[in-house]
C-alpha positions as CSV (number, residue, x, y, z in Angstrom):
1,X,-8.0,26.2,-6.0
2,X,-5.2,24.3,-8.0
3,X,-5.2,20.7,-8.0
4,X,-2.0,19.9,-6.0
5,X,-3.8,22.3,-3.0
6,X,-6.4,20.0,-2.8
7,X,-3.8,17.2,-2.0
8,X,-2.7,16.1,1.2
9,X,0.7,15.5,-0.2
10,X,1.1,18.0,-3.6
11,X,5.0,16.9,-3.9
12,X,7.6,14.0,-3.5
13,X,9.2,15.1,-1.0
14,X,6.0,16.0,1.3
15,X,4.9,12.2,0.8
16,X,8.6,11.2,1.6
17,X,9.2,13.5,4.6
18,X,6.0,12.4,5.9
19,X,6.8,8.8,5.9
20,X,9.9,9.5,7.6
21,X,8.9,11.1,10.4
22,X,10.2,8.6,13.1
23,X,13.0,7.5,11.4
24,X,14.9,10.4,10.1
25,X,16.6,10.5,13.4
26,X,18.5,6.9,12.4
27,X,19.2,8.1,8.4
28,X,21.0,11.5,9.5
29,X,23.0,9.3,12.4
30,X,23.6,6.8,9.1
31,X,25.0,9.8,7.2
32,X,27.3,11.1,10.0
33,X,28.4,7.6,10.0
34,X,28.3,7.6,6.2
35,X,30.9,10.9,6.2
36,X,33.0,9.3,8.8
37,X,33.9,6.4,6.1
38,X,34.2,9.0,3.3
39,X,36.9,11.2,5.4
40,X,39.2,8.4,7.2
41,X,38.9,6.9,3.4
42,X,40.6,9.8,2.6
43,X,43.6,9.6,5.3
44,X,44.8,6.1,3.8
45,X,46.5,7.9,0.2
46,X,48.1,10.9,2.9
47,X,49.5,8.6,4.5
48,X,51.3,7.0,1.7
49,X,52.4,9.8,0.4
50,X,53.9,10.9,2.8
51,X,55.4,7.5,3.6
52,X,56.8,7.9,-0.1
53,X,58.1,11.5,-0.1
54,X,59.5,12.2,3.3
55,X,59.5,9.0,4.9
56,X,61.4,7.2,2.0
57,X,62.6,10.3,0.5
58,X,63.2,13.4,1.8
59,X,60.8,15.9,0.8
60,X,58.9,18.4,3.0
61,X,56.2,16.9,4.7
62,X,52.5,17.2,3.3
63,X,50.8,16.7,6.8
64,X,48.8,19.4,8.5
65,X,50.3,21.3,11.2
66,X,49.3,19.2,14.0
67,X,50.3,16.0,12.6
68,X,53.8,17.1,12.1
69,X,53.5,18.4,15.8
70,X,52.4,15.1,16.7
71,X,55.9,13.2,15.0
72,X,57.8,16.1,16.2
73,X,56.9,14.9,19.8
74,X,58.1,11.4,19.6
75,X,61.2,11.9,17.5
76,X,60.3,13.2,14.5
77,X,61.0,11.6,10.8
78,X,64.5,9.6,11.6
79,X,62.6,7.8,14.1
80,X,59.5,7.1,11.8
81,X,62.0,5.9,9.1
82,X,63.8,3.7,12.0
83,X,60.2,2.0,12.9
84,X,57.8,2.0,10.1
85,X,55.7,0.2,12.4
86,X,54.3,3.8,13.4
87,X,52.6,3.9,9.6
88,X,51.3,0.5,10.3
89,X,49.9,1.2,13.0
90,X,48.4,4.5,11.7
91,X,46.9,2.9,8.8
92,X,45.3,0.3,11.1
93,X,43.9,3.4,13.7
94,X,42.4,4.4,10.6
95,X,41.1,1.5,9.6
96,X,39.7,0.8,13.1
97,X,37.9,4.2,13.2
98,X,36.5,3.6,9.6
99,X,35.2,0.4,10.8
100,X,33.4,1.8,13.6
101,X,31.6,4.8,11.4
102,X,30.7,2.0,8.8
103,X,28.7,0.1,12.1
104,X,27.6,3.1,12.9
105,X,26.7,3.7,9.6
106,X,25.0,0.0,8.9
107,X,22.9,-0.2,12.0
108,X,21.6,3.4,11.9
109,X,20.7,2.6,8.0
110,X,19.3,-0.8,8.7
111,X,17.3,0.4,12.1
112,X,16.4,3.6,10.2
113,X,14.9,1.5,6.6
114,X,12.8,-1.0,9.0
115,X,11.1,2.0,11.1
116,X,10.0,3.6,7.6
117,X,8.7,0.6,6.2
118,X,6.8,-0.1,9.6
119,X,5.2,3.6,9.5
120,X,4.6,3.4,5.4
121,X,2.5,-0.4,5.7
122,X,1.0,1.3,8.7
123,X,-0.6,4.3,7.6
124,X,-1.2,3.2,4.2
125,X,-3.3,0.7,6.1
126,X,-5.3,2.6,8.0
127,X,-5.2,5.5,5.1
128,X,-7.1,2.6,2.9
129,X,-9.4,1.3,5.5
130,X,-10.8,4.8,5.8
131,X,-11.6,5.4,1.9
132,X,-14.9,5.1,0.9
133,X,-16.5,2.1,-0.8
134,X,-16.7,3.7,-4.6
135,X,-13.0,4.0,-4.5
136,X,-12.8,0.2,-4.0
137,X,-14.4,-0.1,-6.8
138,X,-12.6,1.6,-8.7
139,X,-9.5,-0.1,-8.0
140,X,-8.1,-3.3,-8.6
141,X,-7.2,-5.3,-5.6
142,X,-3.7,-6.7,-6.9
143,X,-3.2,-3.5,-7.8
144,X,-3.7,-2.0,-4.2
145,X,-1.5,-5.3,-3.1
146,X,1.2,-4.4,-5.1
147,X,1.3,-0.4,-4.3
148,X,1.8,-1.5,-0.4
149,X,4.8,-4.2,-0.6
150,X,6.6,-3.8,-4.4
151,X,6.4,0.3,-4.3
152,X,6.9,0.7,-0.3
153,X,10.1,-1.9,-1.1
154,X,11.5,0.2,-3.8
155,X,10.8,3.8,-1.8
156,X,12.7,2.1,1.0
157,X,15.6,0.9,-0.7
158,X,16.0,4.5,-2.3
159,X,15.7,6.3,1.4
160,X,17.8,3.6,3.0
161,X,20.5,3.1,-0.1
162,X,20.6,5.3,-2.6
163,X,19.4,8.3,-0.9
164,X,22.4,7.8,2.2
165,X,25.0,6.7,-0.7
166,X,24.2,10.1,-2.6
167,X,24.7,11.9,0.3
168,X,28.5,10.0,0.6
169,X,28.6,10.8,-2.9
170,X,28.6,14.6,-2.3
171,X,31.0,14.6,1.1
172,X,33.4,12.0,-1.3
173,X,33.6,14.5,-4.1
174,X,33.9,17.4,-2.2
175,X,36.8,16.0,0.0
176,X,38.4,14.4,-2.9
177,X,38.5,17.2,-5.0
178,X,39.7,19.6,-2.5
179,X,42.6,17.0,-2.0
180,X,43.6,16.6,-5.6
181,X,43.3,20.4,-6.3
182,X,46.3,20.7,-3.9
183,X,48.1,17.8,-5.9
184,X,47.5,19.0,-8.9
185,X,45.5,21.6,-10.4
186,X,45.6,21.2,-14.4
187,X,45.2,17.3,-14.3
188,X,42.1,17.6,-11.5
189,X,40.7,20.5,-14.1
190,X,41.0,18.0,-16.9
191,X,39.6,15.3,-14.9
192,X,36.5,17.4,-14.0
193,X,35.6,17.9,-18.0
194,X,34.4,14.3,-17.6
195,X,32.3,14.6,-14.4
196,X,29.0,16.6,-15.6
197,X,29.1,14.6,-19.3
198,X,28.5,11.0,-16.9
199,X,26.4,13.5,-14.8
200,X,24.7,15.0,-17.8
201,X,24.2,12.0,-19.2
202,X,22.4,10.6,-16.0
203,X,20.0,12.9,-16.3
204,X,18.7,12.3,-19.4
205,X,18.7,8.7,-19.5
206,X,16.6,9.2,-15.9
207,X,14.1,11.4,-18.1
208,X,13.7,8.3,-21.0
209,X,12.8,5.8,-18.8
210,X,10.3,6.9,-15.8
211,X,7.9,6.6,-18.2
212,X,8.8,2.8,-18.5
213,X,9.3,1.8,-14.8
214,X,5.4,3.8,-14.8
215,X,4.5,0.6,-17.2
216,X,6.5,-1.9,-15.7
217,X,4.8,-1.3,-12.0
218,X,1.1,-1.3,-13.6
219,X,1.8,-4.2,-15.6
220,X,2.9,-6.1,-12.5
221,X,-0.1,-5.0,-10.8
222,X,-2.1,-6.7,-13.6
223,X,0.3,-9.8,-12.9
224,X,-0.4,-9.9,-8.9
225,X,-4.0,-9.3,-9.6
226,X,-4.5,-12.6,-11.8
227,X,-2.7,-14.5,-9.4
228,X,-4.8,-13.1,-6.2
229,X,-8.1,-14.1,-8.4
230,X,-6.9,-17.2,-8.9
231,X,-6.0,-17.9,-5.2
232,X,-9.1,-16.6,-4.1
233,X,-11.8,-17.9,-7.1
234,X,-9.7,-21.3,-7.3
235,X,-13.0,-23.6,-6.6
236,X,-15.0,-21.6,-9.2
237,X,-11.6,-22.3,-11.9
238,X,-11.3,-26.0,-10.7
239,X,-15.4,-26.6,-11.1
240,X,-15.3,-25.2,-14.6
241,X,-12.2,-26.5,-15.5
242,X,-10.7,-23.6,-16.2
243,X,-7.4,-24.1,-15.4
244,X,-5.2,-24.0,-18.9
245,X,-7.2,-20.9,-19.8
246,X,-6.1,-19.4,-16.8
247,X,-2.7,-20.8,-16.8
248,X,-2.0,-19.1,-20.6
249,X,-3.7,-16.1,-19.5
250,X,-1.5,-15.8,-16.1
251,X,1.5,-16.9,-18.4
252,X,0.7,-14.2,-21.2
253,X,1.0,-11.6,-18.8
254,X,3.9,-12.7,-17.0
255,X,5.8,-12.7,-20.7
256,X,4.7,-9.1,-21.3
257,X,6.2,-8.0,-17.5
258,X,9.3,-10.5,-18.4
259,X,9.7,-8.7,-21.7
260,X,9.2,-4.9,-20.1
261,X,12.2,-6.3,-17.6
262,X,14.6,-7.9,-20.1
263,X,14.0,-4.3,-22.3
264,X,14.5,-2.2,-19.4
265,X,17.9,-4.4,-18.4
266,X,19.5,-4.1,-22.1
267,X,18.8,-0.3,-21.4
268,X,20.5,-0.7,-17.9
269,X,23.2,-2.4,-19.0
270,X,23.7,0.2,-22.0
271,X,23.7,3.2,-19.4
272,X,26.2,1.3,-17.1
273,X,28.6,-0.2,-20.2
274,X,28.6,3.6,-21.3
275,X,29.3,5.2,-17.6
276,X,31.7,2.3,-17.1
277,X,33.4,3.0,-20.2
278,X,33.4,6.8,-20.0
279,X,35.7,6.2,-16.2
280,X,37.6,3.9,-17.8
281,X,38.9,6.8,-20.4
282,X,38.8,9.1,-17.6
283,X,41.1,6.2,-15.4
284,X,43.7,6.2,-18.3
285,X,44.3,9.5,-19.0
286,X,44.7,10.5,-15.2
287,X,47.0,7.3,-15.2
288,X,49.1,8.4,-18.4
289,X,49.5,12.5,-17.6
290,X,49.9,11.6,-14.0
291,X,52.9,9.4,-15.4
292,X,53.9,12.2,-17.7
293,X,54.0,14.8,-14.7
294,X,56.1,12.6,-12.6
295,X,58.3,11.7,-14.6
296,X,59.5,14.8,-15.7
297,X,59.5,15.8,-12.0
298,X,56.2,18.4,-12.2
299,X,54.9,15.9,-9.7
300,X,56.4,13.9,-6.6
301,X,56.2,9.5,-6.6
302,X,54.2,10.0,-3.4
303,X,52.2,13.0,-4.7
304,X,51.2,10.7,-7.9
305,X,50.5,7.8,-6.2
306,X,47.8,9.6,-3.9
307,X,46.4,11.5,-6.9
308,X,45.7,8.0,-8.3
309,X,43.8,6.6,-5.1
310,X,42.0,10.0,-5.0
311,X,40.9,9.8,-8.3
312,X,39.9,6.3,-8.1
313,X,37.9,7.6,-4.9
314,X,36.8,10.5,-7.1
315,X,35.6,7.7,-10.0
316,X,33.5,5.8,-8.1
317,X,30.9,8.3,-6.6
318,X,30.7,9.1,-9.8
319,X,29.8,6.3,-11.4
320,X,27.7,5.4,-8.4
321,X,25.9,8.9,-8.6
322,X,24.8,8.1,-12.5
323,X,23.3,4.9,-11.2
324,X,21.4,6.4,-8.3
325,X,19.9,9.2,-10.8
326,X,19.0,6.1,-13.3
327,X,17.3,4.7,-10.0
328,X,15.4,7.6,-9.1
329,X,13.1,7.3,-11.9
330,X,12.1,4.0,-10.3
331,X,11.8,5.5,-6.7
332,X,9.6,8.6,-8.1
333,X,6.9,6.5,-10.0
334,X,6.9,4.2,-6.4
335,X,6.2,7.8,-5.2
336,X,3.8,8.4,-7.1
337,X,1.9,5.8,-6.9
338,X,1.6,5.8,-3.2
339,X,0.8,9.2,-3.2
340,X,-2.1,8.1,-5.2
341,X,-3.8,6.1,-2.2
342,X,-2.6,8.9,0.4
343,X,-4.3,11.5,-1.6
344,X,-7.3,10.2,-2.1
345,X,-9.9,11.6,0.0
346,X,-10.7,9.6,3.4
347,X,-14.2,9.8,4.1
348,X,-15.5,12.7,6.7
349,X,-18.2,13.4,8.7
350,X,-20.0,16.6,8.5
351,X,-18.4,19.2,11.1
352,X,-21.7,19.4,13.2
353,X,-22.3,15.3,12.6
354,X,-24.0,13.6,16.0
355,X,-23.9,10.2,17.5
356,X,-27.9,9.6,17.5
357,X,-29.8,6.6,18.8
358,X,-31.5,5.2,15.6
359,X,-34.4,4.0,16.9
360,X,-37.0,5.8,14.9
361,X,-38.9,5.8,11.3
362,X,-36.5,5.0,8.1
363,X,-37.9,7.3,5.7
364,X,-36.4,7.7,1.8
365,X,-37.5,10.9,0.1
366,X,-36.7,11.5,-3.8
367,X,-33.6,9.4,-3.6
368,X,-32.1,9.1,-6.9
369,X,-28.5,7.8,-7.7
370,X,-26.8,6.6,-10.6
371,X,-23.2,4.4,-10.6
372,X,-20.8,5.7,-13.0
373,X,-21.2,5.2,-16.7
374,X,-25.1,4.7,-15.7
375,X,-26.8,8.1,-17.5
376,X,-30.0,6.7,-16.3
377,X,-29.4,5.7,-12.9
378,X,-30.1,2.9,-10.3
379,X,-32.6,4.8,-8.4
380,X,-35.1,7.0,-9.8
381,X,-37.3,9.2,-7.0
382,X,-37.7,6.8,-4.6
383,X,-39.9,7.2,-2.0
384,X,-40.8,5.8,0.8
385,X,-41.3,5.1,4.6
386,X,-40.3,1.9,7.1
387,X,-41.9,2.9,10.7
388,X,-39.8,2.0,13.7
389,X,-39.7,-1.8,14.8
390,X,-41.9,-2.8,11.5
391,X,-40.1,-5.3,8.8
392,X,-40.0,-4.2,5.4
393,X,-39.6,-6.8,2.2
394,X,-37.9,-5.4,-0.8
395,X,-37.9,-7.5,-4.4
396,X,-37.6,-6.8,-7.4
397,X,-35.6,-8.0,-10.7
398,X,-31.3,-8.1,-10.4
399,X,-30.2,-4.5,-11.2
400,X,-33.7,-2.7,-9.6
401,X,-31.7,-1.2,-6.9
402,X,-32.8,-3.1,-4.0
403,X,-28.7,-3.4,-2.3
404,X,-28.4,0.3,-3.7
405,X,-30.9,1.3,-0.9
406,X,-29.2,0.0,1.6
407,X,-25.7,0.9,0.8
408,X,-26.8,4.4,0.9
409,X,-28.5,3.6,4.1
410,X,-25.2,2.8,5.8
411,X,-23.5,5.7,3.6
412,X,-21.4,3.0,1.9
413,X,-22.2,5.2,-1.1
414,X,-23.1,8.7,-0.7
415,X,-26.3,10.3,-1.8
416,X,-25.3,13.2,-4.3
417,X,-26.1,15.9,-5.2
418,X,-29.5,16.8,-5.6
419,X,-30.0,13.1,-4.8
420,X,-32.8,13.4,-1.9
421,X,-32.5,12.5,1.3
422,X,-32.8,9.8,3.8
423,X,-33.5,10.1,7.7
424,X,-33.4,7.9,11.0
425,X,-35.6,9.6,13.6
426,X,-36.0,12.7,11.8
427,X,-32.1,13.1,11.3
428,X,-30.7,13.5,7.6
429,X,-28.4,10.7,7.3
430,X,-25.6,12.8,6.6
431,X,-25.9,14.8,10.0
432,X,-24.9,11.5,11.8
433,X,-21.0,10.2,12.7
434,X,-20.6,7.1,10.1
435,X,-19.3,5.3,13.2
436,X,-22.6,6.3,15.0
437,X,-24.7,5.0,12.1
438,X,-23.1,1.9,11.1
439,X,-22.9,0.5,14.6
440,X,-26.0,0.7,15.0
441,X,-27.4,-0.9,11.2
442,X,-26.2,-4.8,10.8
443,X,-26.1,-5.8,7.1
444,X,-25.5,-9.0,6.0
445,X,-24.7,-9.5,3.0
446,X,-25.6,-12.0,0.1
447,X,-22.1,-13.4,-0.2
448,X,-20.8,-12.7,3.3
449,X,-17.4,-12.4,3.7
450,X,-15.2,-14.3,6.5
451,X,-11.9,-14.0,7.3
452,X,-9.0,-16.8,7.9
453,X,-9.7,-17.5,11.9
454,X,-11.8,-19.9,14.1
455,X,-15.7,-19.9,13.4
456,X,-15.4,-17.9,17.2
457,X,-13.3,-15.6,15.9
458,X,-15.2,-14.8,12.9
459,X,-18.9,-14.1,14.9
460,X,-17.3,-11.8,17.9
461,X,-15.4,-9.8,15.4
462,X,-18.9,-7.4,15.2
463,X,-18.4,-7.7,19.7
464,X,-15.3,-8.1,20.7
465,X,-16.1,-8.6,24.4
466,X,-18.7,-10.7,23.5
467,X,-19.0,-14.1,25.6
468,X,-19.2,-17.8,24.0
469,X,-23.1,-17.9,25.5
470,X,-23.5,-14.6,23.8
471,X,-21.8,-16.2,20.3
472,X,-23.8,-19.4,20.9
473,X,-27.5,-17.4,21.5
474,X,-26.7,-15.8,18.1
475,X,-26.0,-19.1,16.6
476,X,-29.2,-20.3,17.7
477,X,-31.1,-17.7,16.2
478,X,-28.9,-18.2,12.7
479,X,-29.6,-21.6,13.0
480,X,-26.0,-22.6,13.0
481,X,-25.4,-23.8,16.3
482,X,-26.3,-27.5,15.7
483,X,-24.4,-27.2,12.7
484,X,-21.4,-26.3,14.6
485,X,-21.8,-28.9,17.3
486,X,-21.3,-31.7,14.8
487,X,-18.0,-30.0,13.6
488,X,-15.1,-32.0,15.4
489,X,-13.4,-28.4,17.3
490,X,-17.0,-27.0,17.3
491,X,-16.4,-23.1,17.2
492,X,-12.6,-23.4,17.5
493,X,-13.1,-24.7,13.9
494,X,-10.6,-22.3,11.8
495,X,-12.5,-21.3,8.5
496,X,-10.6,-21.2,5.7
497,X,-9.8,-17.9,3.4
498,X,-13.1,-16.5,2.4
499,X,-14.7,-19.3,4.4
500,X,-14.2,-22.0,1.8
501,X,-14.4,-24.8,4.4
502,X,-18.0,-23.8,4.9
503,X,-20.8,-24.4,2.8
504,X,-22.6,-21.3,1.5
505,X,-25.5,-21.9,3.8
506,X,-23.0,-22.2,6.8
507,X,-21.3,-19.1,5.3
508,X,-24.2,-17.1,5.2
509,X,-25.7,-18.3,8.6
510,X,-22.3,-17.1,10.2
511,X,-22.7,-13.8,8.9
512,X,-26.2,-13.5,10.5
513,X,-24.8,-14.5,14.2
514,X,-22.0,-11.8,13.7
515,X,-25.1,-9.6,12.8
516,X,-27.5,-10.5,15.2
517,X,-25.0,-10.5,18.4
518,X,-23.8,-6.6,17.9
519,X,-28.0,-6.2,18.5
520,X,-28.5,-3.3,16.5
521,X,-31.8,-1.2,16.2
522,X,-31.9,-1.8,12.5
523,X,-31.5,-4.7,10.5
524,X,-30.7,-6.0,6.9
525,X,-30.6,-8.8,5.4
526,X,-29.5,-8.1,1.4
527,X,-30.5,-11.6,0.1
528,X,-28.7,-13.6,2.7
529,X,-30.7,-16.5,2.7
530,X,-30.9,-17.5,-0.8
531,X,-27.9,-20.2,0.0
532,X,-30.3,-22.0,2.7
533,X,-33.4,-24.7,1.9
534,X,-36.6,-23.5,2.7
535,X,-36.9,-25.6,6.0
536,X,-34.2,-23.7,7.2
537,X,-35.3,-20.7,5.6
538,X,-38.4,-20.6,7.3
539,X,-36.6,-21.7,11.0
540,X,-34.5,-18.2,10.9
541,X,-37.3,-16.0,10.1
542,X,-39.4,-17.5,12.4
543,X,-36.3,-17.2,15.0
544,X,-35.6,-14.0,13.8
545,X,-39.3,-12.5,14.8
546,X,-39.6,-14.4,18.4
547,X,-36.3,-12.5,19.3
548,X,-35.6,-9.1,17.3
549,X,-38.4,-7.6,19.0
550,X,-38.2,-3.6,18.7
551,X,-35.9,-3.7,15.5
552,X,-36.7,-2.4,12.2
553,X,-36.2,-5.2,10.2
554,X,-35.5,-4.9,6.3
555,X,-35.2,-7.9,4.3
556,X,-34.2,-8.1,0.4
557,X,-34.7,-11.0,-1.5
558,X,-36.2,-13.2,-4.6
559,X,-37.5,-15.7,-2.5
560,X,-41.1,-14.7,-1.5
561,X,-41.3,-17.2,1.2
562,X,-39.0,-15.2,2.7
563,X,-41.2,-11.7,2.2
564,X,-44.9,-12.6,2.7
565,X,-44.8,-12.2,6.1
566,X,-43.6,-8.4,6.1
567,X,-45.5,-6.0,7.1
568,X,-45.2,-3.9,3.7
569,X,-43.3,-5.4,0.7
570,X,-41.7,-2.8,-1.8
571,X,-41.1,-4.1,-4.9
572,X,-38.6,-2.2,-6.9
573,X,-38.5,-2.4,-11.0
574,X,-35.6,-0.3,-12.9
575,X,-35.1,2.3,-10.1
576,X,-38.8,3.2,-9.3
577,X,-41.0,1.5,-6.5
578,X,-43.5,-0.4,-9.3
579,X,-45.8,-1.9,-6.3
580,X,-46.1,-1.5,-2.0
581,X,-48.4,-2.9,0.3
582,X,-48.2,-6.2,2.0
583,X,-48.1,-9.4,0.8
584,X,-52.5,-9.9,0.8
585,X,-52.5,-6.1,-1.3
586,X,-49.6,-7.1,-3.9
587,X,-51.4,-10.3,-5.1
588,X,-55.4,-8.5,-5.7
589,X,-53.1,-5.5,-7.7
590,X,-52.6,-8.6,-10.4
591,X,-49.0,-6.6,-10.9
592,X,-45.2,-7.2,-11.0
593,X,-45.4,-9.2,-7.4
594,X,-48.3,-11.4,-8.8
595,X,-46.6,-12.2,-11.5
596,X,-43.6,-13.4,-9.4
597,X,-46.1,-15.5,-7.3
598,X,-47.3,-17.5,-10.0
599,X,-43.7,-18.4,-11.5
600,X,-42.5,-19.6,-7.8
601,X,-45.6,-21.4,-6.3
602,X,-47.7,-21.8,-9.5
603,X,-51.1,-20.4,-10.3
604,X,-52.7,-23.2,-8.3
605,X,-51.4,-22.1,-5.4
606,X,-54.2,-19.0,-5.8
């Protein structure tokens, strides 16, 4: 199977077309709208020549059928030529109508670009929130910013503009042709010997610089990713004083996009200047044979007259059509790019996946993974078995593979291939919905993460229905609920982005109560007390055991304090389990954990 049929969206115009579902309703009212403005643009030079030759002169009238009927009716062209308000008035019906097909036009556009934007953010959202972790880590977060509001920007501006003005283009120089082949044959055949070399040209100047816009749109996705490190990391660039590194570094980057631009511009301006300058040539010789024709009487004053205001109508759907092409190469690497987050695989549950209750033994059998650009891997056969409702200590030294386990307990990386297995109750992992399983296993993390809203907020987001006793219970047991009583708004105190307004203990305790009131069967906490003193330390574990009763408990961390009272301690040392037993066991082995005993309490503590 090719590539492309294992995309979602193997073409353009499949990402495009389904993006506009929803809104293509509005764009192909804007276009009926859009042709209405092309064709009464079109009546205006009739009129006038006709006003010219038969009106002011006396030629045979140029009007259809139906329109000399209509003058026939009300006194035919004495009494035109008696009240000339009549063309007035017909140039102002047309202008009327014109005006109503541009509204039309406008607000079907405008309605039509909004709904398109609203569906692109939306399923790109939920699209993204559906990817698995290792994708995240494989792609820059400015990056991922500046795909969903730069690139959705630019594909709506092609849809909305460009895309509707190309389709006038094509109704403009159909119409207009038509018209000035009647006029004139020989000068409209001359005049179409410059449409495909602007058209021609188009084209190849599109081909010479997608390739650039490609650059310009990943270098300012390295510009919107310094900036969002610098909003977000700003205490850590202030406390190291930082900031003129980080100012030359932002400013560096923003020349080289500034310079792409200013490039790209002189290259604009050349394509224009040339286009520009090609009509203008067209203009005058249409102007000067025109002249030539008329004068020698090959070609009526009201006949040349409208030839010029077709050709000027002809010119500018031209010109407009080589700047639309020139734009495309823009709109196609937006495209692109987008179609780069819609086709990457969502993550999906096995067809005969279950919801299981995960109450039951945790057991890891020959798991071995390795991260990209890791030959030797993270894990190396590990095995090993945490019985239901029992806590389990893991330690070992930073890179062992201790948060490894557990993100491929909670399938935020997948075991692969040949990797081993892991099951809840008896149940492979993989056999169980990832909705099932991760409701039911709390993780806290070492550096939690809290969003911009109250500190209320922020703990029922894991229970939305949860109550403010059931917020302040889980408090308790994190030990945070005094802390938030001395806070002026108590928990209607906002937290600022990433929690900044908290301390990291307060950060870290606020992740626990959003653990602890979901209530899950199993338990982790990934070194998420290493922010708090050991008072405090000791005061949630000793909370935690008096009220997680039938939980399977799993706690990572450096801290032995925080292990010793497990009821088996693994102790992990370059992928492979180096030591297990409890805390009594480790210390008569004289290994690894012994070792790590003596440096944090000192061998008199024997």
């Amino acid at each position: 199977m090719s590539d492309s049929e294992n995309k979602r969206f193997p073409t353009r115009t499949s990402l495009v077309m389904y993006f506009l579902k929803g809104s293509w309703r509005f764009f192909i009212a804007a276009i009926i709208g859009a042709a209405g403005m092309q064709v009464m643009a079109l009546v205006n030079p009739k009129i006038i020549r006709y006003t010219v030759d038969s009106v002011i002169g006396n030629a045979a009238s140029s009007l259809p059928a139906w329109a000399n009927h209509l003058i026939d009716r009300i006194g035919g062209v004495p009494y035109i030529r008696a009240h000339l308000w009549v063309i007035a008035l017909a140039v102002i019906v047309t202008a009327v109508v014109k005006a109503a097909f541009s509204w039309i036009y406008r607000v079907c556009n405008a309605s039509g670009a909004e709904t398109l934007v609203e569906r692109m953010r939306n399923k790109l959202f939920h699209h993204i929130e559906h990817l698995p972790y290792s994708w995240f880590s494989a792609n820059h977060t400015g990056d991922i910013i500046q795909r969903c509001t730069s690139d959705v920007d630019t594909i709506k501006m092609f849809v909305s503009e460009q895309l509707t003005i190309l389709i006038r283009i094509v109704i403009m120089l159909v119409l207009a042709l038509v018209y000035m082949f009647q006029l004139n044959v020989r000068m409209t055949a001359i005049a179409c010997i410059f449409l495909p070399v602007i058209v021609l040209y188009s084209f190849f100047f599109h081909h010479s610089i997608g390739q650039a816009f490609q650059k310009m749109d990943e270098e300012e996705g390295k510009l919107s990713g310094i900036a969002q490190e610098n909003l977000t990391g700003v205490r850590v660039v202030r406390a190291f004083n930082q900031e003129n590194y980080e100012k030359a570094r932002f400013e560096k980057q923003n020349k080289k996009y500034t310079g792409m631009w200013v490039t790209m511009m002189r290259l604009m301006a050349r394509f224009w200047t040339s286009v520009d300058l090609i009509a203008g040539i067209e203009t005058l010789t249409m102007t000067a044979m025109g002249a030539y024709y008329a004068v020698h009487g090959t070609l009526s004053a009201g006949s040349y007259i409208a030839y010029l205001n077709y050709n000027l109508l002809l010119l500018w759907p031209v010109r407009m059509m080589g700047r639309i092409i020139s734009q495309m190469s823009k709109a196609g690497i937006s495209i692109d790019r987008l179609a780069y987050i819609m086709n990457a695989e969502e993550e999906q549950d096995d067809p005969d996946a279950a919801d299981i209750d995960l109450r039951g033994d945790i057991v890891f059998s020959h798991v071995r993974f390795a991260y990209p650009n890791n030959s030797e891997g993270t894990l190396r056969d590990v095995s090993f078995t945490i019985p239901e409702g029992s806590t389990v200590g893991i330690i070992g030294a930073t890179g062992s593979g201790k948060s490894t386990l557990m993100y491929l307990l909670d399938r935020l990386q997948e075991l692969q291939e040949n990797g081993g297995s892991i099951t809840i109750n008896g149940t492979d992992i993989r056999r169980i919905r990832r909705e099932s399983l991760r409701r039911q296993i709390g993780m806290v993390l070492q550096e939690p993460y809290l969003f911009s809203r109250t500190l209320e907020e922020n703990i029922r987001i894991a229970r939305p229905k949860a109550t403010r006793e059931d917020i302040r219970q889980a408090s308790r047991i994190a030990s945070l609920d005094g802390a938030i009583q001395r806070f002026e708004k108590g928990y209607d105190t906002y937290v600022g982005e990433r929690g900044v307004t908290l301390s990291g203990g307060q950060k870290q305790r606020a992740a626990i109560a959003q653990m602890l009131i979901r209530k899950p069967p199993i338990m982790i906490f990934d070194d998420s007390l290493s922010a708090v003193d050991a008072e405090t330390d000791a005061e949630i574990r000793h909370s935690l055991k008096e009220n997680t009763h039938g939980s399977t408990v799993i706690l990572i961390a450096h801290r032995l304090t925080t292990l010793m009272n497990a009821d088996q301690i693994i102790v992990l040392d370059q992928g492979k389990i180096a030591e297990q037993g409890t805390h009594e066991e480790l210390l008569e082995k004289n290994g690894i954990y012994r070792k790590i005993y003596d440096l944090q309490f000192g061998k008199e503590a024997e």
